[in-house]
N, CA, C and O atoms as CSV, one atom per row, in Angstrom:
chain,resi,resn,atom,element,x,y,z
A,1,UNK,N,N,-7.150,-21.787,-6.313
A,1,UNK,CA,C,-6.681,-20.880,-7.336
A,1,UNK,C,C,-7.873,-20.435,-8.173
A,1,UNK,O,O,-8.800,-21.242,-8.251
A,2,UNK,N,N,-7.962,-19.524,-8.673
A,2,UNK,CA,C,-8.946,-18.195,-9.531
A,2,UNK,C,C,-8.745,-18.986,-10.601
A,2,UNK,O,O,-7.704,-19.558,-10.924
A,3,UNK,N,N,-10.191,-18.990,-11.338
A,3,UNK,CA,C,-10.251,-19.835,-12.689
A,3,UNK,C,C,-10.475,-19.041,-13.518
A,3,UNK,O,O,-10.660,-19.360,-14.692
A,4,UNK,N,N,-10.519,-17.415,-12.938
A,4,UNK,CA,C,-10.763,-16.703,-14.110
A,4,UNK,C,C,-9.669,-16.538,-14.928
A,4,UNK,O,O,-8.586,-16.820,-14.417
A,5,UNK,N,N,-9.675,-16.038,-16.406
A,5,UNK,CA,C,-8.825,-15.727,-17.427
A,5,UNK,C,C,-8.297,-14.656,-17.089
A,5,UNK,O,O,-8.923,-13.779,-16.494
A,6,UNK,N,N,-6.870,-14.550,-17.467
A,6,UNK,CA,C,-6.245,-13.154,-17.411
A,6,UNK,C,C,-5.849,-12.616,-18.852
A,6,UNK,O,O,-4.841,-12.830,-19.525
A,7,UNK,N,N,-7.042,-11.802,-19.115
A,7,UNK,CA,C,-7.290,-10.898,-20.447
A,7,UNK,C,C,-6.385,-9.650,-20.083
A,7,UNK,O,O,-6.190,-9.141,-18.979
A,8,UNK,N,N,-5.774,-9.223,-21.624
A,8,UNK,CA,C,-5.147,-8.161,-21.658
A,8,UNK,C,C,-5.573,-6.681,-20.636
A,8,UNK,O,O,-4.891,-5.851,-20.036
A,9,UNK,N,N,-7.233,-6.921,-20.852
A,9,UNK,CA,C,-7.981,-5.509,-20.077
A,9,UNK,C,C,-7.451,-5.735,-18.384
A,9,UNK,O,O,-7.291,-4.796,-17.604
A,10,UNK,N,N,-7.177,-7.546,-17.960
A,10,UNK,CA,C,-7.010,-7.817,-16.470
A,10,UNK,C,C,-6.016,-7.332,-16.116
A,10,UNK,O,O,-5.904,-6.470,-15.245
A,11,UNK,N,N,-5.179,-7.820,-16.742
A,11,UNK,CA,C,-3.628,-7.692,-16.816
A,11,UNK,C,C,-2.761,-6.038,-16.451
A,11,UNK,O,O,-1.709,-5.715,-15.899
A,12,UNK,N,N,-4.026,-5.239,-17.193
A,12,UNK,CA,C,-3.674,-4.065,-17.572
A,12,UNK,C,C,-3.790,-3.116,-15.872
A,12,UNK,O,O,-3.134,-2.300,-15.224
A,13,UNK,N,N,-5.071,-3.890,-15.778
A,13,UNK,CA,C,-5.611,-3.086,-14.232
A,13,UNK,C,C,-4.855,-3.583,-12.982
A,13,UNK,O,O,-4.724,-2.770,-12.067
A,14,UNK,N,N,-4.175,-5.221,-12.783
A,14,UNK,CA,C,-2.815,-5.618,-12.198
A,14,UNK,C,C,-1.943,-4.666,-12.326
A,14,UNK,O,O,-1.850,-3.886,-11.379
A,15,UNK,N,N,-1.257,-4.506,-13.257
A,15,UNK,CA,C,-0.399,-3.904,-13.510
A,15,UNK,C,C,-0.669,-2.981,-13.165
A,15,UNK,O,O,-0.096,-3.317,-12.128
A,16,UNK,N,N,-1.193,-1.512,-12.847
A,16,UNK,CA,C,-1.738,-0.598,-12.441
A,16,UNK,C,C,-1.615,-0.516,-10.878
A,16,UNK,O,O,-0.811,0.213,-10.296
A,17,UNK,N,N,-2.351,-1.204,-10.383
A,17,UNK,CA,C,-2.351,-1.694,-9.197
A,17,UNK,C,C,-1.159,-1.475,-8.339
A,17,UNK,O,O,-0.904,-0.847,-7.312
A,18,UNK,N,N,-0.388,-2.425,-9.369
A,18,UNK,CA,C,0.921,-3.095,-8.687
A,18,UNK,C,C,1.934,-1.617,-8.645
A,18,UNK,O,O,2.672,-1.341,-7.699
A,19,UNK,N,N,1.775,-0.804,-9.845
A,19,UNK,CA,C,2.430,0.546,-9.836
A,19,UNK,C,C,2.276,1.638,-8.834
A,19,UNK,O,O,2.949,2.598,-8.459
A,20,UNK,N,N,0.883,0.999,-8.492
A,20,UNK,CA,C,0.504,1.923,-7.231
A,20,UNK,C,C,1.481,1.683,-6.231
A,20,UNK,O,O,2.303,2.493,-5.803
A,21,UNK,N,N,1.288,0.273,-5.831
A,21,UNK,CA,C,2.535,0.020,-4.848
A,21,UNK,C,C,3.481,0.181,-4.564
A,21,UNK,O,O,3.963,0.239,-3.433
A,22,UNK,N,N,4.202,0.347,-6.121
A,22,UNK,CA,C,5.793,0.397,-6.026
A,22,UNK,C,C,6.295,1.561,-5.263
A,22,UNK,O,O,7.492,1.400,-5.023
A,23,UNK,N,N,5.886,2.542,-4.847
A,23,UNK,CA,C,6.072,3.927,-4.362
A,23,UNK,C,C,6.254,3.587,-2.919
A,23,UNK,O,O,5.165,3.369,-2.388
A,24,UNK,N,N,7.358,3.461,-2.041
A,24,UNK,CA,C,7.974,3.140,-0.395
A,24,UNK,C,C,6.790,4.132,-0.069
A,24,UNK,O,O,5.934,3.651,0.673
A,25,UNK,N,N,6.645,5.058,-0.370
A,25,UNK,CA,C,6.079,6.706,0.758
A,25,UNK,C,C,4.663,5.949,0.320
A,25,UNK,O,O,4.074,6.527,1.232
A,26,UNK,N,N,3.621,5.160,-0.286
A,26,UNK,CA,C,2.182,4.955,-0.382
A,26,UNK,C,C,2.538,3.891,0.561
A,26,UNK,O,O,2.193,4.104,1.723
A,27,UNK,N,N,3.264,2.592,0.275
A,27,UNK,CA,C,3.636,1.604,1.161
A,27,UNK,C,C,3.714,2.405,3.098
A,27,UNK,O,O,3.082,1.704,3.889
A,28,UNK,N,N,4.059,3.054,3.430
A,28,UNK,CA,C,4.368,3.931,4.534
A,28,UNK,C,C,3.019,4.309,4.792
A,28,UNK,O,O,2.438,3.854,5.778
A,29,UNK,N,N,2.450,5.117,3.984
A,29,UNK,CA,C,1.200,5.545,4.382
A,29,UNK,C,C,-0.622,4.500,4.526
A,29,UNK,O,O,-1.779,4.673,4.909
A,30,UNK,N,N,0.087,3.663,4.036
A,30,UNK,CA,C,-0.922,2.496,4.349
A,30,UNK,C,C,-0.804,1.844,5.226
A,30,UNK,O,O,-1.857,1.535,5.783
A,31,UNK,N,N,0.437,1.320,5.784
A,31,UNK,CA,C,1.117,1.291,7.125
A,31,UNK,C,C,0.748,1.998,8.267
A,31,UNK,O,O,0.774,1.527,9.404
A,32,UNK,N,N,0.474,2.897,8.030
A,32,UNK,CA,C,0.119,4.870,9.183
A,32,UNK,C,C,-1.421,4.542,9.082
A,32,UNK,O,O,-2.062,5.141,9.946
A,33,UNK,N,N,-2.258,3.665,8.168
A,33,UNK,CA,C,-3.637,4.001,8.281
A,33,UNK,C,C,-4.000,2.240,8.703
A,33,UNK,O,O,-5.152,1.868,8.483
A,34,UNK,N,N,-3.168,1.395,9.196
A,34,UNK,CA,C,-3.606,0.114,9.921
A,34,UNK,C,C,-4.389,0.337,10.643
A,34,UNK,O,O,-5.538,-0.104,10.660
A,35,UNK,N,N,-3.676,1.368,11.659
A,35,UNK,CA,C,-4.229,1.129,13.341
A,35,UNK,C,C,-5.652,1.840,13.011
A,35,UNK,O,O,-6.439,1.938,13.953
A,36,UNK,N,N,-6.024,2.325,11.784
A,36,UNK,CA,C,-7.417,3.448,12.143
A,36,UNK,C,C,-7.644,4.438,11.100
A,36,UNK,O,O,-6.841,4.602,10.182
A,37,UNK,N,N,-8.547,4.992,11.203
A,37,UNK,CA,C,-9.203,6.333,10.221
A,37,UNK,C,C,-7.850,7.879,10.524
A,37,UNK,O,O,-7.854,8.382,11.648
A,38,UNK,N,N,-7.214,8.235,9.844
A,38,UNK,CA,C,-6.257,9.452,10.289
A,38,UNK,C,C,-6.491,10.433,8.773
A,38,UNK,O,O,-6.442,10.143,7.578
A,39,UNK,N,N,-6.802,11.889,9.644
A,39,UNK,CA,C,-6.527,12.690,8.911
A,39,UNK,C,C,-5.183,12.648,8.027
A,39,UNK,O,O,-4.268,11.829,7.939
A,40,UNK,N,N,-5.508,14.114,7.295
A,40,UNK,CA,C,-3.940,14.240,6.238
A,40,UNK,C,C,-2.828,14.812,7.338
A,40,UNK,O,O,-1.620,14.638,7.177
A,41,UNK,N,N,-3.410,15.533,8.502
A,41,UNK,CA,C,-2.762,16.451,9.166
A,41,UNK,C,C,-1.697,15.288,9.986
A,41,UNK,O,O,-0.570,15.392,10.470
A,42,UNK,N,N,-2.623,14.225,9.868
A,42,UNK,CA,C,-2.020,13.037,11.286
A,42,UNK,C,C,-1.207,12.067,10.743
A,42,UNK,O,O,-0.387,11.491,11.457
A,43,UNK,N,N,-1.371,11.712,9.127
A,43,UNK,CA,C,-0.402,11.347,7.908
A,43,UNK,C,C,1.072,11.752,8.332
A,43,UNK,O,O,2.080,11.158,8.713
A,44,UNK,N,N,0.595,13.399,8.010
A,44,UNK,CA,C,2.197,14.140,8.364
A,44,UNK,C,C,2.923,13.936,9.344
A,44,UNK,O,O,4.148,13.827,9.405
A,45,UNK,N,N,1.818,13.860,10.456
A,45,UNK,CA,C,2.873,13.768,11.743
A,45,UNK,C,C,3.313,12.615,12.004
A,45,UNK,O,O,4.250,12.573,12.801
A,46,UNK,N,N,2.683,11.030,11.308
A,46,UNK,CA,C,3.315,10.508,10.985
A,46,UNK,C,C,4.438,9.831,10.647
A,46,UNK,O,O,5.227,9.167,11.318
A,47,UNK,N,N,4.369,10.176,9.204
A,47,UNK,CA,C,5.478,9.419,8.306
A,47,UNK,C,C,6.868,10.600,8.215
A,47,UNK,O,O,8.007,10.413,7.786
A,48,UNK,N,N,6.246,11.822,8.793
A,48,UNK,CA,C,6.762,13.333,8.498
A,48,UNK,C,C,7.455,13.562,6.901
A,48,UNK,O,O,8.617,13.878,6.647
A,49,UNK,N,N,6.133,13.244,5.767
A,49,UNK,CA,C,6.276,13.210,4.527
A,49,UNK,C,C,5.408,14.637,4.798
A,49,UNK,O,O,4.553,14.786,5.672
A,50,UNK,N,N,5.857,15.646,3.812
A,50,UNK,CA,C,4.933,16.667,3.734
A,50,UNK,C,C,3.673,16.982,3.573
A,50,UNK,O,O,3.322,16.139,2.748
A,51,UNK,N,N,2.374,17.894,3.898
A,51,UNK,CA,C,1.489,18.016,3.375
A,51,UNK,C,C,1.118,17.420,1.685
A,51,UNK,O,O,0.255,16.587,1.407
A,52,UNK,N,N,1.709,17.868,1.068
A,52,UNK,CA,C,1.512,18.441,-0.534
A,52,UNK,C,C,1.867,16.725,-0.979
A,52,UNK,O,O,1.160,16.165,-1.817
A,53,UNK,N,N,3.180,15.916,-0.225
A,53,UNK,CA,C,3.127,14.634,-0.734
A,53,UNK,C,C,2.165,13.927,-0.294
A,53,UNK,O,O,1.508,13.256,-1.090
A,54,UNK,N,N,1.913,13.924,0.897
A,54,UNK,CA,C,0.761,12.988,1.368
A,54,UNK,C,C,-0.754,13.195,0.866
A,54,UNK,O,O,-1.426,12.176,0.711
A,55,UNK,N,N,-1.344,14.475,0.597
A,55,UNK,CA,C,-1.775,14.327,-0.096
A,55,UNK,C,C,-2.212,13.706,-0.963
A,55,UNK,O,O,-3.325,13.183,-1.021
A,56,UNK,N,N,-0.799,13.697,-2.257
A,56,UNK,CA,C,-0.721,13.710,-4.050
A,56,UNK,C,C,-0.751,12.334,-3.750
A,56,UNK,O,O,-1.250,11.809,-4.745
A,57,UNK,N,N,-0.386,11.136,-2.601
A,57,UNK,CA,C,-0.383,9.617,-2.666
A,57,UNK,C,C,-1.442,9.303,-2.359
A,57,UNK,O,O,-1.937,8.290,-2.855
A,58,UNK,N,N,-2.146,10.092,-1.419
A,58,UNK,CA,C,-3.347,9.248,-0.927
A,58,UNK,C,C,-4.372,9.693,-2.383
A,58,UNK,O,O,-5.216,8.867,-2.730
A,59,UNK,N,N,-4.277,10.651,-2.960
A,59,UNK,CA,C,-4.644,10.117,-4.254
A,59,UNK,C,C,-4.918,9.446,-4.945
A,59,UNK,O,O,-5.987,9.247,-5.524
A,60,UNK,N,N,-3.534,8.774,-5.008
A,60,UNK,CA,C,-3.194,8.056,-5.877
A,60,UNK,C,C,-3.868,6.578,-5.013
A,60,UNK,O,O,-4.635,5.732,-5.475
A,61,UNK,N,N,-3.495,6.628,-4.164
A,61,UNK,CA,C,-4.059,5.069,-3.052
A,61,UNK,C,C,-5.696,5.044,-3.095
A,61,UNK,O,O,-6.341,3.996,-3.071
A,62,UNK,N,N,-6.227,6.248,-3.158
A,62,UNK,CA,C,-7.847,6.242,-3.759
A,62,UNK,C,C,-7.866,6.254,-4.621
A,62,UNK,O,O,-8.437,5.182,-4.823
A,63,UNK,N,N,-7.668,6.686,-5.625
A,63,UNK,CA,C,-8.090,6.487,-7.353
A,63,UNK,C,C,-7.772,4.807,-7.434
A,63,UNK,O,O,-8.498,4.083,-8.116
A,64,UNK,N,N,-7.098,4.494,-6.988
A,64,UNK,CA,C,-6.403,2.959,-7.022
A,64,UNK,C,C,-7.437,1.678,-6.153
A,64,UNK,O,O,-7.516,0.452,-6.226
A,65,UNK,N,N,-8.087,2.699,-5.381
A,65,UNK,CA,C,-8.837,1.517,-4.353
A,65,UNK,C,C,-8.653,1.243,-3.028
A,65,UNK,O,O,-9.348,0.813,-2.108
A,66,UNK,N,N,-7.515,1.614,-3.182
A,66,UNK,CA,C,-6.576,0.560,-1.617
A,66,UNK,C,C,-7.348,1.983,-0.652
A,66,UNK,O,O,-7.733,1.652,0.470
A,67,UNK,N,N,-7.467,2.794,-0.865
A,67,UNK,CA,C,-7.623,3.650,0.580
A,67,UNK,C,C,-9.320,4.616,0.303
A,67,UNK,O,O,-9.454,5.313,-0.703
A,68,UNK,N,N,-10.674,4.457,1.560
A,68,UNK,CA,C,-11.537,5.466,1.178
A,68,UNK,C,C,-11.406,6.829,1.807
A,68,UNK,O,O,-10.416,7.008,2.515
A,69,UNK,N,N,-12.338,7.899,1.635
A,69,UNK,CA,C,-12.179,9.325,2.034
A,69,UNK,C,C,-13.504,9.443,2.657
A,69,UNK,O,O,-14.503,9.031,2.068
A,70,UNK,N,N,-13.558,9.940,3.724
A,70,UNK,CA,C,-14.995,10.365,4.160
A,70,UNK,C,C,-14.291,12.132,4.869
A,70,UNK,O,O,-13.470,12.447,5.730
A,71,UNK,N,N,-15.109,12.808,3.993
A,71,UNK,CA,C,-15.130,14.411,4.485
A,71,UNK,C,C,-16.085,14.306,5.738
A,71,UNK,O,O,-16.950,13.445,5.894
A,72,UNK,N,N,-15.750,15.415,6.668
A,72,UNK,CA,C,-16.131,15.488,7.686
A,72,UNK,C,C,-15.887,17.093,7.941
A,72,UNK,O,O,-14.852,17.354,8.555
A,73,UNK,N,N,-16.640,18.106,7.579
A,73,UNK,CA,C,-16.464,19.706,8.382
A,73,UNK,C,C,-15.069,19.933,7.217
A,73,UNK,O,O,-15.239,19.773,6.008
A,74,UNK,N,N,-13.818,20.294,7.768
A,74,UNK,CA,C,-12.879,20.974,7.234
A,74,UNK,C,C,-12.127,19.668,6.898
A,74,UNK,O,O,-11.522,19.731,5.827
A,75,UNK,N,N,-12.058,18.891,7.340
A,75,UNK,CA,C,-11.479,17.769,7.870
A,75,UNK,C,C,-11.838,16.797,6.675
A,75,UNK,O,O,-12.999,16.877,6.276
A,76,UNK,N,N,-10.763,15.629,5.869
A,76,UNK,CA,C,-10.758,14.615,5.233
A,76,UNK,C,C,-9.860,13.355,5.861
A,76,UNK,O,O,-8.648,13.287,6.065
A,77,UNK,N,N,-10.827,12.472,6.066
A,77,UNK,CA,C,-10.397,11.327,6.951
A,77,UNK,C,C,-10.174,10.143,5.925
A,77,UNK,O,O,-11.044,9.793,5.128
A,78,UNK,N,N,-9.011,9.602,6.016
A,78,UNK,CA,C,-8.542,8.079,5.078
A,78,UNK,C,C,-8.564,7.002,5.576
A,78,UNK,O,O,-7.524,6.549,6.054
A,79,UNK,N,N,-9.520,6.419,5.604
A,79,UNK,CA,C,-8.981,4.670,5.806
A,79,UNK,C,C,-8.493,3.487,4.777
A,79,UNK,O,O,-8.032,3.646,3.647
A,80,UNK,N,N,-8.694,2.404,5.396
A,80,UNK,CA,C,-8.042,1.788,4.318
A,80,UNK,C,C,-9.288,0.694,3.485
A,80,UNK,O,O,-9.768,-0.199,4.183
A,81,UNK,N,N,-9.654,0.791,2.341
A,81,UNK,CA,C,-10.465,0.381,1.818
A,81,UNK,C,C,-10.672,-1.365,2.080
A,81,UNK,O,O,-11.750,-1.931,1.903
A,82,UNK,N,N,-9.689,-1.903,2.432
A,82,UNK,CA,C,-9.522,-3.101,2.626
A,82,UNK,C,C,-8.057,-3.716,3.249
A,82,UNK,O,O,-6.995,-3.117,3.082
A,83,UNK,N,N,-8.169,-5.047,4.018
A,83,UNK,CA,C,-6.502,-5.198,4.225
A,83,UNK,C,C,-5.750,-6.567,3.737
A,83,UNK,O,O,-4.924,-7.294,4.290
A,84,UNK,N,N,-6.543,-6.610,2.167
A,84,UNK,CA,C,-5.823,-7.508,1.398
A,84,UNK,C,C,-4.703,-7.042,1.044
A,84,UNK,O,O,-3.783,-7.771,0.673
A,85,UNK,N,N,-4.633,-5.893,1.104
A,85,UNK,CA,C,-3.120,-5.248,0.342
A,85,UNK,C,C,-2.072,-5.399,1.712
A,85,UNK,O,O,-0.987,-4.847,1.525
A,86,UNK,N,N,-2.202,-5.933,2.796
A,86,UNK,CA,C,-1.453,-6.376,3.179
A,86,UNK,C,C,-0.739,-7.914,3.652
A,86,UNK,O,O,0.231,-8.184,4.360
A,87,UNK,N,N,-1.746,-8.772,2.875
A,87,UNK,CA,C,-1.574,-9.815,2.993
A,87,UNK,C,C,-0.546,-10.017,1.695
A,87,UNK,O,O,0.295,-10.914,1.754
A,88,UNK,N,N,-0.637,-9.172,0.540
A,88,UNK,CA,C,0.193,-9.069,-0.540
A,88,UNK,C,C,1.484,-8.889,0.131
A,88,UNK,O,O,2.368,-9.737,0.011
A,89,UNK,N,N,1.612,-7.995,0.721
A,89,UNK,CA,C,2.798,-7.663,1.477
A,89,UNK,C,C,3.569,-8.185,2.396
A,89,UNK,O,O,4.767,-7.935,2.530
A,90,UNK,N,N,2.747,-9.124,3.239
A,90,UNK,CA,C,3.308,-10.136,3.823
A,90,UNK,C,C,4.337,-11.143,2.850
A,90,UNK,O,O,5.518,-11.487,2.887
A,91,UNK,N,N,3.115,-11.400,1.941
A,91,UNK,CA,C,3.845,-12.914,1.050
A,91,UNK,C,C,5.290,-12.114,1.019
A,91,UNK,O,O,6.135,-12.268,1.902
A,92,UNK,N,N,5.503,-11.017,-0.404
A,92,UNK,CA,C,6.312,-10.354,-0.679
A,92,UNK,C,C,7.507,-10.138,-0.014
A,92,UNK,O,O,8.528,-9.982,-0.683
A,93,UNK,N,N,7.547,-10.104,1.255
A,93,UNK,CA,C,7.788,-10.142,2.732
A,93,UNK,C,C,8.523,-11.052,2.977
A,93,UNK,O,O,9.744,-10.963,3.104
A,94,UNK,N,N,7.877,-12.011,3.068
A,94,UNK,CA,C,8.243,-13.886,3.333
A,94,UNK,C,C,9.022,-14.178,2.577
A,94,UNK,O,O,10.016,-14.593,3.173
A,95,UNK,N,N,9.211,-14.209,0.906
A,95,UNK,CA,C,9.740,-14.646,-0.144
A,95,UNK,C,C,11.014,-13.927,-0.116
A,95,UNK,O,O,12.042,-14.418,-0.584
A,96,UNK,N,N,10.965,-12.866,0.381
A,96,UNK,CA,C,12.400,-11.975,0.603
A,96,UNK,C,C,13.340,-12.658,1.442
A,96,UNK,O,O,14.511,-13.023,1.330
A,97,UNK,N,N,11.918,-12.741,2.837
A,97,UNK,CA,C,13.345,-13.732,3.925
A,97,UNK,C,C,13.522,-14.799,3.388
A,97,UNK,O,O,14.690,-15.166,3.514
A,98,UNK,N,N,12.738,-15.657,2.696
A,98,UNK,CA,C,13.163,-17.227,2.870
A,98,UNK,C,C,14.313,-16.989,1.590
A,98,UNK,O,O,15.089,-17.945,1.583
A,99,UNK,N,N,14.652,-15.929,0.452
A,99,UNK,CA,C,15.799,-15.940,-0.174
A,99,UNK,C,C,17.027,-15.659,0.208
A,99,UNK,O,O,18.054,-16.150,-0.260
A,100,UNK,N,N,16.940,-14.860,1.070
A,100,UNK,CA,C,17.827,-13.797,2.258
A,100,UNK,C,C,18.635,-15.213,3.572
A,100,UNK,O,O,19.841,-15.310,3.802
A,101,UNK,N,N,17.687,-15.973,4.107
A,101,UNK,CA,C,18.068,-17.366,4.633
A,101,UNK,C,C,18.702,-18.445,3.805
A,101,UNK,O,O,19.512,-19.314,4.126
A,102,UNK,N,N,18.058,-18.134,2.512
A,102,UNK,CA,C,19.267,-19.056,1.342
A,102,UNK,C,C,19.747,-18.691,1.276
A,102,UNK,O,O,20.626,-19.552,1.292
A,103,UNK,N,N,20.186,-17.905,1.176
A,103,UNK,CA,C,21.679,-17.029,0.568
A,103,UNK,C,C,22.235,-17.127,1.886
A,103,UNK,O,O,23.246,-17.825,1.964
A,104,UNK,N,N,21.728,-16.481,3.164
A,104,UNK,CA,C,22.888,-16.973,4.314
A,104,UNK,C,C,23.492,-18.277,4.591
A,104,UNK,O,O,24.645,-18.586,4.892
A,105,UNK,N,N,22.303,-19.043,4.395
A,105,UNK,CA,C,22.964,-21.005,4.709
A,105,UNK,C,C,23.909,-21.198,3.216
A,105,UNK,O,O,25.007,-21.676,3.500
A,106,UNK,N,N,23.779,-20.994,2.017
A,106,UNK,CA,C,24.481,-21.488,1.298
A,106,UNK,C,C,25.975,-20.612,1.574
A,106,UNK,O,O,27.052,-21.206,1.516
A,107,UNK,N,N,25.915,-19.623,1.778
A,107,UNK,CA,C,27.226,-18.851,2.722
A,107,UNK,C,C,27.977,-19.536,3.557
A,107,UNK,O,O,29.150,-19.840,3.341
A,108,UNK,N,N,27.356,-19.803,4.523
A,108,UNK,CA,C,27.295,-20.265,5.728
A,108,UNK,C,C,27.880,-19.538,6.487
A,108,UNK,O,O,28.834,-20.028,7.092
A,109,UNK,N,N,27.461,-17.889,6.764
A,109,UNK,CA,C,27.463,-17.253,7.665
A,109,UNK,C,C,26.710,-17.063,8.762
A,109,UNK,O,O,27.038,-16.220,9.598
């Protein structure tokens, strides 16, 4: 466990973070950029979220960190800055089923 302090300024940039996430369509599009580097064009064909949204998220997923941009000619290519943000997602993930399995056994359906 992290021995650092969690100061109001930490807290603030968590929180931030975590807002980034909350959005299913950024969750989706970080998903679409696992396997590899994909244009905006290849986003769309994708998730088939529009130009203009995919875009305005991957924005938001770069200003945030989670995703970089390398221009290339006409062309802007996204990867994913790192794939801790899916190990977040796993846990998140896990904690869902193992409540989802309580709730079925105490059922007992």
């Amino acid at each position: 466990m992290s021995s650092h302090a969690l100061t109001p300024d930490l807290l603030t940039l968590v929180a931030a973070r975590f807002k980034v996430l909350s959005e299913p369509a950024r969750l989706q599009l970080l998903d679409a950029l696992r396997g590899g580097e994909r244009t905006v064009t290849e986003l769309v064909e994708t998730t088939g979220f529009n130009q203009a949204n995919v875009s305005k998220h991957l924005r938001r997923l770069c200003e945030a960190g989670f995703v970089a941009r390398r221009k290339d000619g006409l062309f802007v290519h996204y990867t994913l800055a790192g794939r801790d943000v899916f190990r977040l997602c796993d846990i998140m993930c896990g904690r869902r089923e193992a409540k989802a399995t309580a709730a079925h056994s105490r059922t007992g359906m």
